[in-house]
C-alpha positions in Angstrom: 13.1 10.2 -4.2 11.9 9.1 -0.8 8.6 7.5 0.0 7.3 8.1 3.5 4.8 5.3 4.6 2.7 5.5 7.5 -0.3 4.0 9.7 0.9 0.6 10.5 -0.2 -1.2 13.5 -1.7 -3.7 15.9 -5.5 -4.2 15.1 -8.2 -6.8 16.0 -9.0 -8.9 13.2 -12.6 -7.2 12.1 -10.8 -3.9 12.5 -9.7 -1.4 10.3 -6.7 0.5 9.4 -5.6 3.2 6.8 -2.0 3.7 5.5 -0.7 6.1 3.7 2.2 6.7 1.8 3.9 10.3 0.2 6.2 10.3 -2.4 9.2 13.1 -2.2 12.5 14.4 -3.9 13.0 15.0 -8.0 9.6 12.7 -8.9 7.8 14.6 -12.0 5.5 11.8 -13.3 3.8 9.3 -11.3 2.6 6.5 -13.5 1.6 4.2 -10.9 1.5 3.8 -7.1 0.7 0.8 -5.2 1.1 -1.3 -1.8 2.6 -4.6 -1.9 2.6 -6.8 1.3 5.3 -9.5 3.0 4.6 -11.6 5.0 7.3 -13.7 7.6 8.2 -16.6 5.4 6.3 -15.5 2.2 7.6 -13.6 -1.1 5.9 -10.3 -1.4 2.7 -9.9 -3.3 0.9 -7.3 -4.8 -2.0 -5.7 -2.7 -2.8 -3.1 -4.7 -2.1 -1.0 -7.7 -3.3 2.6 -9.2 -2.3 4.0 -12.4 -2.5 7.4 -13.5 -5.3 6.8 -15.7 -7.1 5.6 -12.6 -7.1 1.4 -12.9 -6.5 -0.2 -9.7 -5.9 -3.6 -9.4 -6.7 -5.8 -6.3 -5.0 -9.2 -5.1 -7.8 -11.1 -5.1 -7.5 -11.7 -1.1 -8.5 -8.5 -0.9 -10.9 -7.5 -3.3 -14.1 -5.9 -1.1 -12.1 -4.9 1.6 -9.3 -2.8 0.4 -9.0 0.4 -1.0 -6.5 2.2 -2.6 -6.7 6.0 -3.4 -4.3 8.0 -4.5 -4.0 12.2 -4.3 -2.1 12.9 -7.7 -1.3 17.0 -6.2 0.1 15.7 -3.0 1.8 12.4 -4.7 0.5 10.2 -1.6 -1.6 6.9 -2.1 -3.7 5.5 1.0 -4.9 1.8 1.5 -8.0 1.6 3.5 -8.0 -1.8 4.9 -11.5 -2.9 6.4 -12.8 -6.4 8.1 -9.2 -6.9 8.5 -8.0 -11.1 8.6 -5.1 -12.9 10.8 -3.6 -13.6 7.0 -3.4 -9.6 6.1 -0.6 -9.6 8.8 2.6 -8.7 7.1 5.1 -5.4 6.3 3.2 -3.2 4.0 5.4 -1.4 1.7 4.5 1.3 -0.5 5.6 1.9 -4.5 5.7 4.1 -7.2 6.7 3.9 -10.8 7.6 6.3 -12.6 7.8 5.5 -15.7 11.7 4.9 -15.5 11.8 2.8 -12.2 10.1 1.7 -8.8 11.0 3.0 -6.1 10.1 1.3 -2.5 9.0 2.5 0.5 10.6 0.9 4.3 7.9 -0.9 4.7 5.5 -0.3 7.8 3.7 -3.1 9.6 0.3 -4.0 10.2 -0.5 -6.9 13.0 -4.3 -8.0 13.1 -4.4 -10.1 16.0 -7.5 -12.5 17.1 
């Protein structure tokens, strides 16, 4: 299974950007996909989460901002990150569950600068 993440960069804070991440290989059933965020000296966090059933779940540094959407056909899952902060700075790295394990992305990174 290989996750390919993309749409990382260097954006003005106030400025928006949209990853997105496809999932690839022997993957049947995607229960959940999600983003999850490290920063430089920081453990990494949730950002956000999908399920299957269609629950997302939001850090709350987020919530209003981000959104996560997810193409079940395709098995990709976007982040659309608006009014972006100096704190959202960090490698972004994608994940998917399914059912059995997580599997993780490389990681791309997103640099909002003042």
């Amino acid at each position: 299974v290989q996750l390919q993440a993309s749409g990382g960069g260097l954006v003005q804070a106030g400025g928006s950007l949209s990853l997105s991440c496809a999932a690839s290989g022997n993957i049947f059933t995607i229960y959940g996909m999600g983003w999850y965020r490290q920063a430089p000296g920081k453990q990494r966090e949730l950002v956000a989460s999908l399920t299957s059933s269609g629950v997302t779940n939001y850090a709350n540094s987020v919530k209003g901002r981000f959104t996560i959407a997810r193409d079940g056909a395709k098995k990709t899952v976007t982040l659309q990150m608006n009014s972006l902060k100096l704190e959202d700075t960090a490698v972004y790295y994608c994940n998917v569950d399914d059912g059995a394990r997580d599997y993780w992305g490389k990681g791309t990174l997103v640099t909002v600068s003042s």
